[in-house]
C-alpha positions in Angstrom: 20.9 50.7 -4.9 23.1 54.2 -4.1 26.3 55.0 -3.2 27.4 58.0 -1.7 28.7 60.9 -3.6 32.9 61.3 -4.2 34.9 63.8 -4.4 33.8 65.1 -7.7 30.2 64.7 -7.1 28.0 68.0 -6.5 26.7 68.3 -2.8 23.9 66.2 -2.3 24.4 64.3 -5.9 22.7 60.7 -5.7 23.9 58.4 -8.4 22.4 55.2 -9.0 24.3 52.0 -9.5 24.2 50.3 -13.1 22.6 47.3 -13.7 24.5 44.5 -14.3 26.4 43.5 -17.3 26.8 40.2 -19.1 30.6 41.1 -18.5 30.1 41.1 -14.7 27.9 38.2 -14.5 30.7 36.2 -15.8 33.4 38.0 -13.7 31.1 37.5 -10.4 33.5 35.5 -8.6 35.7 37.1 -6.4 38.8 35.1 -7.7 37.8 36.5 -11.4 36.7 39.9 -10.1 40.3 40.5 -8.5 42.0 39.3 -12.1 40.2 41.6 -14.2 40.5 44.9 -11.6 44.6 44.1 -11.8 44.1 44.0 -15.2 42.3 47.2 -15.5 44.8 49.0 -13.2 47.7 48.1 -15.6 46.4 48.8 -18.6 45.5 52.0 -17.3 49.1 52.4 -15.8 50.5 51.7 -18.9 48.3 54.6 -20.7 49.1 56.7 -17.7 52.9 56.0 -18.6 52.5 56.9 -22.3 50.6 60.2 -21.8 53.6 61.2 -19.3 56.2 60.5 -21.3 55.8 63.1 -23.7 54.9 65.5 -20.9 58.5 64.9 -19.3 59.7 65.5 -22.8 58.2 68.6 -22.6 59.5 69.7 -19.2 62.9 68.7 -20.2 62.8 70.8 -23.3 61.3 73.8 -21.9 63.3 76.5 -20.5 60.8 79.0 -19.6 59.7 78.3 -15.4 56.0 79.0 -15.4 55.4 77.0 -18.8 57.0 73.9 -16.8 55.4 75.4 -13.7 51.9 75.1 -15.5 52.4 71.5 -16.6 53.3 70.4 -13.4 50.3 71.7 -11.9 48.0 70.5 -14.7 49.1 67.2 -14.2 48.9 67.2 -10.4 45.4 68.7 -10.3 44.3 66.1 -12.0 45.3 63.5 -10.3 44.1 65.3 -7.4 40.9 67.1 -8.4 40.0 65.9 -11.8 37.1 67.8 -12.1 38.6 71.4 -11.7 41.7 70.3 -14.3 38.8 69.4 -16.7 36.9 72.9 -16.2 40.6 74.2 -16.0 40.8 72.6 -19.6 37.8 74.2 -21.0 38.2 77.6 -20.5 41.7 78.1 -21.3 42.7 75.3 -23.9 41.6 77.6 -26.8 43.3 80.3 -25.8 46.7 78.5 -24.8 48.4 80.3 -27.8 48.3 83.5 -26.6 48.9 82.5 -22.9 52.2 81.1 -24.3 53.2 84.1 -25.8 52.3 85.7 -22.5 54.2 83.5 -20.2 57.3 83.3 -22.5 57.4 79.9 -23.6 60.8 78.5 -25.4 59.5 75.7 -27.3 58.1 75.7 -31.1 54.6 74.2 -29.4 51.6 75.8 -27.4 51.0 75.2 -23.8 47.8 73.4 -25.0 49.2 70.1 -25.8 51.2 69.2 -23.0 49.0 70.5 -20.5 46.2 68.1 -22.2 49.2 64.8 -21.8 49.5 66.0 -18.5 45.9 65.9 -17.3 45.5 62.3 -19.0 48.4 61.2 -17.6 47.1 62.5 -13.9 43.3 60.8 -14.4 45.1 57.6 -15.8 46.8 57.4 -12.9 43.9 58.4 -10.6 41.6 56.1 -12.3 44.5 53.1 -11.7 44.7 53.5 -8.3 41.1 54.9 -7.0 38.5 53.4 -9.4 36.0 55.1 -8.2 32.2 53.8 -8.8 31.3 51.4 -11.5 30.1 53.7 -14.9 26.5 53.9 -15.5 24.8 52.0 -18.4 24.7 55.1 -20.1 28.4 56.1 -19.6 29.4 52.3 -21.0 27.2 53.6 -24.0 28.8 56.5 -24.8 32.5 55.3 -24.1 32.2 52.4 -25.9 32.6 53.7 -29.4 35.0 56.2 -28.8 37.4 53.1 -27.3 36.5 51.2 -30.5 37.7 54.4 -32.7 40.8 55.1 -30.1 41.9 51.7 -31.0 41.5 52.0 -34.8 43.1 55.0 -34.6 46.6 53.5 -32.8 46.6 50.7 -35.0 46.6 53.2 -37.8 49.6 55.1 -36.2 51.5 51.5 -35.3 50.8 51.0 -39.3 51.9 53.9 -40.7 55.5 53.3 -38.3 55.5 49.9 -40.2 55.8 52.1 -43.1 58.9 54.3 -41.7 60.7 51.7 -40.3 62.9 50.8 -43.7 64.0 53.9 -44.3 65.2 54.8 -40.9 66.7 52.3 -39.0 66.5 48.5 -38.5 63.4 47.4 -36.5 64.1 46.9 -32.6 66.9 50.3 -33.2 63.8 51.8 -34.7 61.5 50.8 -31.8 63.9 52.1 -29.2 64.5 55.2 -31.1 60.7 55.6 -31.3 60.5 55.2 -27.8 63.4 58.1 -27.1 61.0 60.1 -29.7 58.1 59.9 -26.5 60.7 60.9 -23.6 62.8 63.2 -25.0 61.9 64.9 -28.4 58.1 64.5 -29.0 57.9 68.2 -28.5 60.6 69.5 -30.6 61.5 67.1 -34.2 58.8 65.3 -35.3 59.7 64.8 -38.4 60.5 61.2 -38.4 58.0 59.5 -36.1 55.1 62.2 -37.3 52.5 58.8 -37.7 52.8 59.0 -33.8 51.7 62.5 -33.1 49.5 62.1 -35.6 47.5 59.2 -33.7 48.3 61.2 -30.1 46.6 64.2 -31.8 43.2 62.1 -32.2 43.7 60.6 -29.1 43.7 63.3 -26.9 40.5 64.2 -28.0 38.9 60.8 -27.4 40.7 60.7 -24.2 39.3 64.0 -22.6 36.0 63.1 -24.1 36.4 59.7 -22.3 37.7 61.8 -18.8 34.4 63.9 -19.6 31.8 61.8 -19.6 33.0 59.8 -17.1 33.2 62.6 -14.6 29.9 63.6 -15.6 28.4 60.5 -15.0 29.1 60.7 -11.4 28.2 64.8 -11.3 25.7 65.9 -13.8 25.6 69.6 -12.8 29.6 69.3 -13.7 28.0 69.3 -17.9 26.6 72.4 -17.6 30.2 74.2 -15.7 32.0 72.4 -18.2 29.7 74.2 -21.2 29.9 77.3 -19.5 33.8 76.9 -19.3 34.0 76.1 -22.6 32.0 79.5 -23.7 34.2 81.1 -21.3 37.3 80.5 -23.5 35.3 81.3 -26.5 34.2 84.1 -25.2 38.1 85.1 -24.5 39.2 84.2 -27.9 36.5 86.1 -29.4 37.8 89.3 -27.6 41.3 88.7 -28.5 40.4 89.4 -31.9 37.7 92.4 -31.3 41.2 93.4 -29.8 43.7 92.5 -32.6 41.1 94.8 -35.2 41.2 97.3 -33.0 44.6 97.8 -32.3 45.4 97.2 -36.2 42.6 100.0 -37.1 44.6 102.5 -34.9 47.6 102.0 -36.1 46.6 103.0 -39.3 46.2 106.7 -38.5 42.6 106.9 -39.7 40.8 104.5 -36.4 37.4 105.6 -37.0 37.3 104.8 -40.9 39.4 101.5 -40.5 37.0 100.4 -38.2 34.4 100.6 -39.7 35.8 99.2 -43.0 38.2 96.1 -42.3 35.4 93.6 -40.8 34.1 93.9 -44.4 37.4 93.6 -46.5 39.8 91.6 -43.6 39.7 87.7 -42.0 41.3 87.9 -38.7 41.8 85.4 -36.4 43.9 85.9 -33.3 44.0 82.8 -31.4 44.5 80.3 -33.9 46.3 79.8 -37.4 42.8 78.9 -39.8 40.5 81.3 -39.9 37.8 78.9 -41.1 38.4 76.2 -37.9 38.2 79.5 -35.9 34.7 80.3 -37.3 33.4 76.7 -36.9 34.7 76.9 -33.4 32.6 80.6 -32.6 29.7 79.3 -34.4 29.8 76.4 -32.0 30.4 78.6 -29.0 27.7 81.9 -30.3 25.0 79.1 -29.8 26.4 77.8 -26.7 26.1 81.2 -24.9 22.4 81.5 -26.5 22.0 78.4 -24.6 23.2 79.5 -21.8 21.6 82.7 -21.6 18.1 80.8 -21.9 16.2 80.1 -19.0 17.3 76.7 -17.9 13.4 75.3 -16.3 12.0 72.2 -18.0 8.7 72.2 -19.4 7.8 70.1 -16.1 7.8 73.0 -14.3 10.6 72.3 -12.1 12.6 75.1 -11.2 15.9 73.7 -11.5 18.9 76.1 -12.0 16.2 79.1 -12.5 16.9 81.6 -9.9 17.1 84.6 -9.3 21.1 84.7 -9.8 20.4 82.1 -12.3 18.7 84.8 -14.6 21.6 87.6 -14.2 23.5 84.9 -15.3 21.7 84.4 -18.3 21.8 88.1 -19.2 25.1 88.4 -18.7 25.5 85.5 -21.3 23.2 87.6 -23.4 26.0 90.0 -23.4 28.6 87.7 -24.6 26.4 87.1 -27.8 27.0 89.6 -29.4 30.8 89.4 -29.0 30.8 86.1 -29.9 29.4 86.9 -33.3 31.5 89.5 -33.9 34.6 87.2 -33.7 32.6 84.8 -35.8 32.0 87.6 -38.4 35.9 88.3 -38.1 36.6 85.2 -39.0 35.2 85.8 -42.5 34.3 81.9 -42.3 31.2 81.9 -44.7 30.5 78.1 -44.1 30.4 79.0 -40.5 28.2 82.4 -41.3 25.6 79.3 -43.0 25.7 76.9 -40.7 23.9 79.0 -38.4 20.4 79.4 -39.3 20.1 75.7 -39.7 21.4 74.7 -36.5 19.3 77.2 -34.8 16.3 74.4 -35.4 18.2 72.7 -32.9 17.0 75.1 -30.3 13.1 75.4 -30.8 12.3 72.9 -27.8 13.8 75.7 -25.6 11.9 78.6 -26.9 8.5 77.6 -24.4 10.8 77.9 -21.9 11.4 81.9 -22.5 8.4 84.2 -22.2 6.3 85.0 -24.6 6.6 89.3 -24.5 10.6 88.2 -24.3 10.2 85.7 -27.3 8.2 87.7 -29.3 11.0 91.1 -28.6 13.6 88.8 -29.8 12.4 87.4 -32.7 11.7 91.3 -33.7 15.2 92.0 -32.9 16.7 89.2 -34.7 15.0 89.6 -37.8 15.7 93.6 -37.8 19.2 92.6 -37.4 18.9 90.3 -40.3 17.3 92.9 -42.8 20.0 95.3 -41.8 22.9 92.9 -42.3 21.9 91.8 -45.5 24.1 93.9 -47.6 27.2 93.1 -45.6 26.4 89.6 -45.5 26.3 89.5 -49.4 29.3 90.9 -49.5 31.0 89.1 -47.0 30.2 85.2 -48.7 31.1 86.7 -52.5 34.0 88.6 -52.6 35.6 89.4 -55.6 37.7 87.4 -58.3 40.8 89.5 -57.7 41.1 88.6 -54.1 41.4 84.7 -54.7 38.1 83.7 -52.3 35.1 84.3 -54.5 32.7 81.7 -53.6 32.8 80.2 -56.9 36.4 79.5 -56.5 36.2 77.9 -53.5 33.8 75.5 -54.5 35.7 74.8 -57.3 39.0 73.5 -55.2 36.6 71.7 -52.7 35.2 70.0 -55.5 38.7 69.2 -56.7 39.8 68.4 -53.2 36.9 66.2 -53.3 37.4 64.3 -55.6 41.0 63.4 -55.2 39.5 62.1 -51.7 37.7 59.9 -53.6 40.3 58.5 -55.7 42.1 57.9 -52.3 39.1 56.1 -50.4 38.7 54.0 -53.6 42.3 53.0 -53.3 41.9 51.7 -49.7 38.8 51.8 -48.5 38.7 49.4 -45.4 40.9 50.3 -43.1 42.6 54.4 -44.9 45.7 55.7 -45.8 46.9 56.3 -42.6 45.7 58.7 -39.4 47.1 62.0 -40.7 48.4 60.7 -43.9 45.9 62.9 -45.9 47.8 66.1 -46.6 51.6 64.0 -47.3 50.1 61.8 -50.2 47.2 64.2 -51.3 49.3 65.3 -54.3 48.9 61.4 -55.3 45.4 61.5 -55.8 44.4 64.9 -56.9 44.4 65.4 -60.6 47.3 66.9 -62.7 46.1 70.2 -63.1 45.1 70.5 -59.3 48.6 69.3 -58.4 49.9 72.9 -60.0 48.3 75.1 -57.6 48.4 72.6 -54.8 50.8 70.1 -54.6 49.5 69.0 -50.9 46.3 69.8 -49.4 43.9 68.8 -47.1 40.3 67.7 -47.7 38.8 70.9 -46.7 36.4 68.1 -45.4 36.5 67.0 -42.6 34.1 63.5 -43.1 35.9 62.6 -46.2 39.3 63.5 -44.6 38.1 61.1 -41.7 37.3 58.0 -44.2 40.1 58.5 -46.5 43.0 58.4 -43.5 41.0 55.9 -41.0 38.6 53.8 -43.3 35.1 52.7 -43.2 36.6 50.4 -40.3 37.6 54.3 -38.6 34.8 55.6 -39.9 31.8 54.0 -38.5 32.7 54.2 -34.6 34.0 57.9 -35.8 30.2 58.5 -36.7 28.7 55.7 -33.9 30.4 57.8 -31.7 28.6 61.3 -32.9 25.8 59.5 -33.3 24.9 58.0 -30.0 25.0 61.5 -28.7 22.7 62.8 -31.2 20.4 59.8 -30.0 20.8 61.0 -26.0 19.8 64.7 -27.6 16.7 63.5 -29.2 16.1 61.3 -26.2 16.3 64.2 -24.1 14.4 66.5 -26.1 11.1 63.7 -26.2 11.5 63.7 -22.3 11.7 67.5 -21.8 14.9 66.9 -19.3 17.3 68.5 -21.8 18.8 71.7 -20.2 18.6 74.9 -22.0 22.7 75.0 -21.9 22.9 71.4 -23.2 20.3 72.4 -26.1 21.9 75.2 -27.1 25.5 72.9 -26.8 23.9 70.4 -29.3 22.8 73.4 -31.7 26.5 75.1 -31.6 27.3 70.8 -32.1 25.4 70.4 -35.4 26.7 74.1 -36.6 30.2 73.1 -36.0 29.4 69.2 -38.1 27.9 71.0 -40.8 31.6 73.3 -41.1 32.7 70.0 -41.6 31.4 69.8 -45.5 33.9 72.5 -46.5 36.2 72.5 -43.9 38.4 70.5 -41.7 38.7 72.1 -38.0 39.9 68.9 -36.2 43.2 69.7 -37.9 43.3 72.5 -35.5 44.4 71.2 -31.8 42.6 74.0 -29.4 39.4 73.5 -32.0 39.8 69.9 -32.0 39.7 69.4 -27.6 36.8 72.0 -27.7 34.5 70.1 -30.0 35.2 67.0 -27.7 35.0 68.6 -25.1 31.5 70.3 -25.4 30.5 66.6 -26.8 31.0 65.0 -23.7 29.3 67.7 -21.7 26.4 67.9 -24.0 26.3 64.2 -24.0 26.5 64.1 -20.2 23.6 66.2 -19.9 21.6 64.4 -22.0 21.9 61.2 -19.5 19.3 60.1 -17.7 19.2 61.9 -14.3 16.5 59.8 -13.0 17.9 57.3 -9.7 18.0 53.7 -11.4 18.1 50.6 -9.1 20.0 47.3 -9.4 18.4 45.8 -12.5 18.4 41.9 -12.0 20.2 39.5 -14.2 18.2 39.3 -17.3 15.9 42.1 -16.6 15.2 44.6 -19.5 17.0 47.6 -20.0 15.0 50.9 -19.5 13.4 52.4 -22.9 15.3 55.8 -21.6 18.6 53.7 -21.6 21.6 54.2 -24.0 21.5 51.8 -26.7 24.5 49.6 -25.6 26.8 47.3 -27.6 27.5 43.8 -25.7 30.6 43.9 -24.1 31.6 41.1 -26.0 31.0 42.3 -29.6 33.3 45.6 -28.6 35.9 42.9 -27.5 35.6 41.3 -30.5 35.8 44.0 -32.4 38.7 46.0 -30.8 40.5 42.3 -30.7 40.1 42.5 -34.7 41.6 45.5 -35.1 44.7 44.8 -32.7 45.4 41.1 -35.0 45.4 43.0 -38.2 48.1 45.4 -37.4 51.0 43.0 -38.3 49.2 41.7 -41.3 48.6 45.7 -42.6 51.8 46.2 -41.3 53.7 43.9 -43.7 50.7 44.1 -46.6 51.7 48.4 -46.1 55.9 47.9 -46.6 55.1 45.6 -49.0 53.4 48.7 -51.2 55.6 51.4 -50.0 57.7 53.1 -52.7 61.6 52.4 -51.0 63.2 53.2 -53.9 65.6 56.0 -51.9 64.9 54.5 -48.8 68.3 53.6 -47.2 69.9 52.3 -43.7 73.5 52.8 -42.7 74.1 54.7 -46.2 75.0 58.3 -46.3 72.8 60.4 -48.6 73.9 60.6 -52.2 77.2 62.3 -53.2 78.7 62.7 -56.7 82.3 62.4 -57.2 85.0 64.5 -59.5 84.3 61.9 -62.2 80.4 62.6 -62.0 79.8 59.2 -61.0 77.0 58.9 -57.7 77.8 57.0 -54.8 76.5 56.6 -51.0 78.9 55.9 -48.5 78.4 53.2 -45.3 78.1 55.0 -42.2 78.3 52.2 -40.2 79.4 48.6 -40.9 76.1 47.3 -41.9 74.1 49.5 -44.3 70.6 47.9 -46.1 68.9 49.6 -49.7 66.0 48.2 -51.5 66.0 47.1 -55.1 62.3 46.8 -57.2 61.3 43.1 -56.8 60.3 42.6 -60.6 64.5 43.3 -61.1 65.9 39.7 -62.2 69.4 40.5 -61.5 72.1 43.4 -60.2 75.8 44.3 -60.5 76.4 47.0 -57.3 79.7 49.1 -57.9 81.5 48.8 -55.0 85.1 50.6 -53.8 86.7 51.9 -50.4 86.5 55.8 -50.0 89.6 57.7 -52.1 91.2 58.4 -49.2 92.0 54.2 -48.5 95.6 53.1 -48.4 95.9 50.9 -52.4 96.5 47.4 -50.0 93.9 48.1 -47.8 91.1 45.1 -48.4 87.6 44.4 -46.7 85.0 41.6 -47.1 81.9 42.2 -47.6 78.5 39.9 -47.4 75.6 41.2 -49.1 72.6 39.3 -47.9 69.1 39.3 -50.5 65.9 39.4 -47.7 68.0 37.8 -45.0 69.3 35.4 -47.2 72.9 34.9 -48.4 73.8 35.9 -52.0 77.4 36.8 -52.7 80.3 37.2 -50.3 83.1 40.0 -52.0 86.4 41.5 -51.0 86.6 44.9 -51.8 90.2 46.6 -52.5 91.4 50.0 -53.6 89.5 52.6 -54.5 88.7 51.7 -58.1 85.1 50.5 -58.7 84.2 47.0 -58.6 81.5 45.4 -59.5 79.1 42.4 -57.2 77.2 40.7 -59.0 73.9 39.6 -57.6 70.8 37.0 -58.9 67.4 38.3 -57.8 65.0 35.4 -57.6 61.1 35.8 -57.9 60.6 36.8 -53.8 58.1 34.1 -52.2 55.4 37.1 -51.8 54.0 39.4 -53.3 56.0 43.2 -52.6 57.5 45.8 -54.4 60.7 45.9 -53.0 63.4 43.9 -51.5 66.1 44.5 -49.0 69.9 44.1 -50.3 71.9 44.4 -46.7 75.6 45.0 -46.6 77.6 43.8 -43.8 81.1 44.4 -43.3 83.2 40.8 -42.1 86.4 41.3 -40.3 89.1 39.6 -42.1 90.8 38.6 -38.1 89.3 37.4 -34.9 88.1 40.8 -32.7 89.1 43.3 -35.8 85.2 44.2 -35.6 86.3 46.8 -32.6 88.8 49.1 -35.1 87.4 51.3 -37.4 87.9 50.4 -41.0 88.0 52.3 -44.4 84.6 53.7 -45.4 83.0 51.7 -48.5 81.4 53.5 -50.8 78.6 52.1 -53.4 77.7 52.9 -56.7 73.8 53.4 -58.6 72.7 49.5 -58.8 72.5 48.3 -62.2 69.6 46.7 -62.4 68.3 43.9 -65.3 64.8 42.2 -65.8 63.1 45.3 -64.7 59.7 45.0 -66.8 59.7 42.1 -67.4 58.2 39.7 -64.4 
């Protein structure tokens, strides 16, 4: 059975409709079908809704026209045309730094971000209103894990805000003041609610791979624009720093001798902050463009994209090469530098495809270029002591690094630390000596930083979801349908994983929506392109078919994940060190007698006490400033529960005493709230004197 083509598709595309699933068998009647297509549309409403509100935050924050200008139109293309705001993406996401510099932009963040919120927000709502065709079997394939890990990953987030709520505010004020953080300040203080861009950072990955292959599905020849875009960028950022060491070497007076000298003795990186991420990302893009240059016919014989414009194509992406690996050799990335050669295996099923005289030239070329470089190359991976990066020194602090990773994934292994957590509780796990040198750091790899922060629960569909594409590769490969531009994709793919052993470049945003970026399109291309009838009910699946989980073990699984928030939730507070976590208290203040104290800013304030403590005496007294007669009553409630009822008068210290029972589960701390009673009917509405508490004394501490 076909359909015909939509908007997106490529003239003349043909895409086959998938064979059933178990899912639609049992949502064949038209009564069931209707239920779960209104169900669909508002679940994908209510993602639309939370991808936009951070893009109005955005807007509302930004001063600059254009920036908002370009937003606006990022979001609108792709409701409208969600294949151009996805090649749109691709070329210019890595290079959104610079292009906010250029268009003046007011705000502390790149263009890159919001314009990524603004084109999910626009397919969301697309999707939600014009489904379009059903997904193929292969698309369900390789969607599937990546909605398993978007799932983990915003229960992670939802966790860690368990974890933030006591010291900020009380819940449903927290909740509504995390929901003001989306609309109006996601995009300039992110201090507080940082667990949520944390989980928004790995979503908008997952969420343009998702838009990616699904596009693709309906319009293969949009994998191979979408790789070409993504080079394109590359290819951009790799000339802004050619650029940056040449304008740098002419400064200095003597051009010709700087020139010649910095690429050995310099790192620069002109697009983004890490100059490692920056070399995974051009070693992933150098073997794109080798890809790309390669003549795209299948062993088959089929012509295919081979044409005559075809191969000027391919030579002008010849010429790219060689930029390409001079901004990789900028970079001074040495894992990057390695990770070549062994990803250029990748690429030997292409290599029929190029002539023999031209095969034969290049391999000449390539290893006169390698004898020649040799010298640099040594000196480029070993520098010396003095200079802090000698290659024995690095290893050493990955190695370090390492193993404080360990030590964390030990601690909770099932379901992580927390999306992003890695770098703010690092300096728990890494050993004393470490600790001097670097109080915080990342990983500096990327597959332990992974199962440290999301768990083996994270973990697996994290590598399910690399995985399946690697299976589509090989699949491709045996088949001889791969194109050249997808091949030399998956090569610059397997470059940029092995990075990951030293490195972490999915910290880096414009590095991070490349990678998944050129994994969709690679994955895309790697589909099945043959037309595939209506499979009946209970037929067997094709052996070139995805390997595809049963709809209902995803549900099950995702459903798992979603129930254990609340538990994690309270198990995570209940572990959480609160001791100067506050509500409603000012921070601490010390008085002309020396003496500490924390005023109530409002007339309920809430502290935590260590649950082993067996009792407590609270010094209590009105600010100095109080008239002597001035009185106020005062309920101080243990975990909800009443415990002592005072009235506080003058300005002298006295002291509430308070029993602290053995609490009915097992947590480290325990909330002591204060609430201010009026002494009259309707005195709640006039401002009293400010109340001012004392260090707890606490008793029994040790001893339960």
């Amino acid at each position: 059975m076909q359909r015909s083509r939509s908007d997106n598709d490529s003239p003349g595309a043909v895409v086959s409709m998938p064979a059933p699933q178990p899912f639609d068998r049992m949502t064949s009647t038209p009564a069931l079908r209707i239920v779960v297509r209104l169900g669909r549309a508002v679940a994908l409403l209510a993602l639309a809704l939370l991808a936009a509100l951070p893009v109005w935050s955005y807007v509302a924050a930004e001063t600059e026209p254009a920036s908002r200008a370009i937003v606006l139109a990022a979001f609108a293309a792709a409701a409208l045309f969600p294949a151009s705001a996805l090649l749109a993406c691709a070329g210019l996401l890595p290079l959104s730094g610079p292009l906010s510099a250029i268009v003046g932009s007011t705000t502390l963040f790149s263009l890159g971000e919001p314009v990524v919120l603004a084109c999910l927000a626009g397919w969301l709502l697309r999707s939600a209103a014009w489904p379009g065709p059903p997904p193929t079997a292969s698309v369900r394939a390789l969607r599937r894990p990546a909605l398993v890990l978007a799932v983990v990953v915003a229960a992670s987030g939802i966790v860690e805000m368990f974890v933030v709520q006591p010291a900020v505010d009380y819940p449903w004020p927290f909740a509504c003041a995390a929901f003001r953080f989306l609309r109006t300040d996601f995009f300039s203080d992110r201090g507080t609610f940082r667990a949520l861009t944390n989980a928004a950072f790995f979503l908008e990955g997952l969420g343009l791979f998702a838009a990616a292959v699904t596009l693709i599905g309906r319009s293969r020849a949009l994998g191979r624009r979408l790789l070409a875009m993504a080079a394109c960028g590359a290819a951009g950022v790799a000339a802004h720093s050619v650029v940056r060491l040449v304008t740098i070497s002419l400064r200095t007076g003597d051009g010709w001798s700087a020139l010649l000298n910095y690429p050995q003795t310099i790192r620069i990186s002109a697009a983004f902050a890490d100059f490692n991420a920056a070399g995974s990302y051009l070693a992933m893009a150098l073997l794109l463009a080798v890809g790309l240059a390669l003549p795209a016919r299948s062993r088959g014989g089929q012509e295919g994209e081979e044409s005559r414009g075809g191969r000027w194509l391919g030579l002008l992406w010849l010429l790219v090469v060689p930029l390409m690996a001079a901004g990789l050799w900028l970079t001074g990335s040495r894992a990057a530098l390695a990770a070549i050669a062994p990803a250029l295996i990748v690429m030997l099923p292409v290599v029929s495809r190029v002539p023999k005289q031209v095969a034969w030239g290049g391999a000449l070329v390539a290893a006169l270029v390698v004898m020649l470089s040799l010298p640099f190359v040594a000196g480029r991976f070993n520098l010396p002591d003095k200079t802090g990066r000698s290659l024995s020194q690095a290893l050493n602090y990955r190695s370090e690094f390492a193993r404080g990773a360990a030590r964390m994934i030990a601690a909770q292994p099932v379901f992580g630390v927390g999306v992003g957590a890695f770098y703010a509780r690092s300096g728990e796990y890494f050993a004393p000596a470490v600790r001097v040198a670097f109080p915080r750091e990342n990983a500096h790899n990327n597959f332990l930083q992974v199962l440290a922060e999301l768990g083996v629960v994270g973990f697996v569909p994290f590598l399910w979801t690399i995985g399946i594409v690697g299976v589509a590769v090989v699949r491709g490969w045996r088949s001889g349908r791969l194109p050249a531009a997808a091949t030399g994709g998956a090569a610059g793919l397997v470059a940029f994983i092995l990075t990951w052993l030293t490195g972490h470049p999915l910290l880096i945003f414009e590095v991070a929506t490349a990678f998944w970026l050129v994994l969709a399109a690679v994955a895309g291309s790697a589909m099945d392109t043959g037309d595939q009838p209506v499979v009946p009910a209970g037929a067997a699946a094709r052996a070139g078919d995805q390997p595809v989980a049963p709809t209902w073990a995803v549900a099950i699984l995702v459903l798992l994940v979603i129930v254990s928030v609340p538990v994690r939730g309270r198990d995570a507070i209940h572990r959480v060190n609160l001791k100067n976590a506050a509500i409603g208290l000012s921070a601490w203040d010390t008085d002309d007698r020396g003496e500490r104290f924390r005023r109530m800013t409002d007339r309920t304030a809430q502290f935590y006490v260590p649950a082993e403590a067996t009792s407590m005496r609270l010094p209590i007294r009105l600010e100095r400033a109080s008239p002597q007669d001035t009185a106020v009553n005062v309920e101080i409630r243990l975990d909800g529960e009443l415990a002592n009822r005072v009235r506080v008068q003058g300005t002298n210290w006295n002291g509430a005493a308070i029993v602290l029972p053995r609490p009915g589960s097992p947590r480290s701390y325990r909330a002591v709230r204060l609430s201010v009673v009026p002494s009259v009917p309707g005195a709640a509405d006039r401002p009293g004197p400010a109340i001012e508490i004392g260090v707890p004394i606490l008793t029994g501490l040790g001893q339960r």
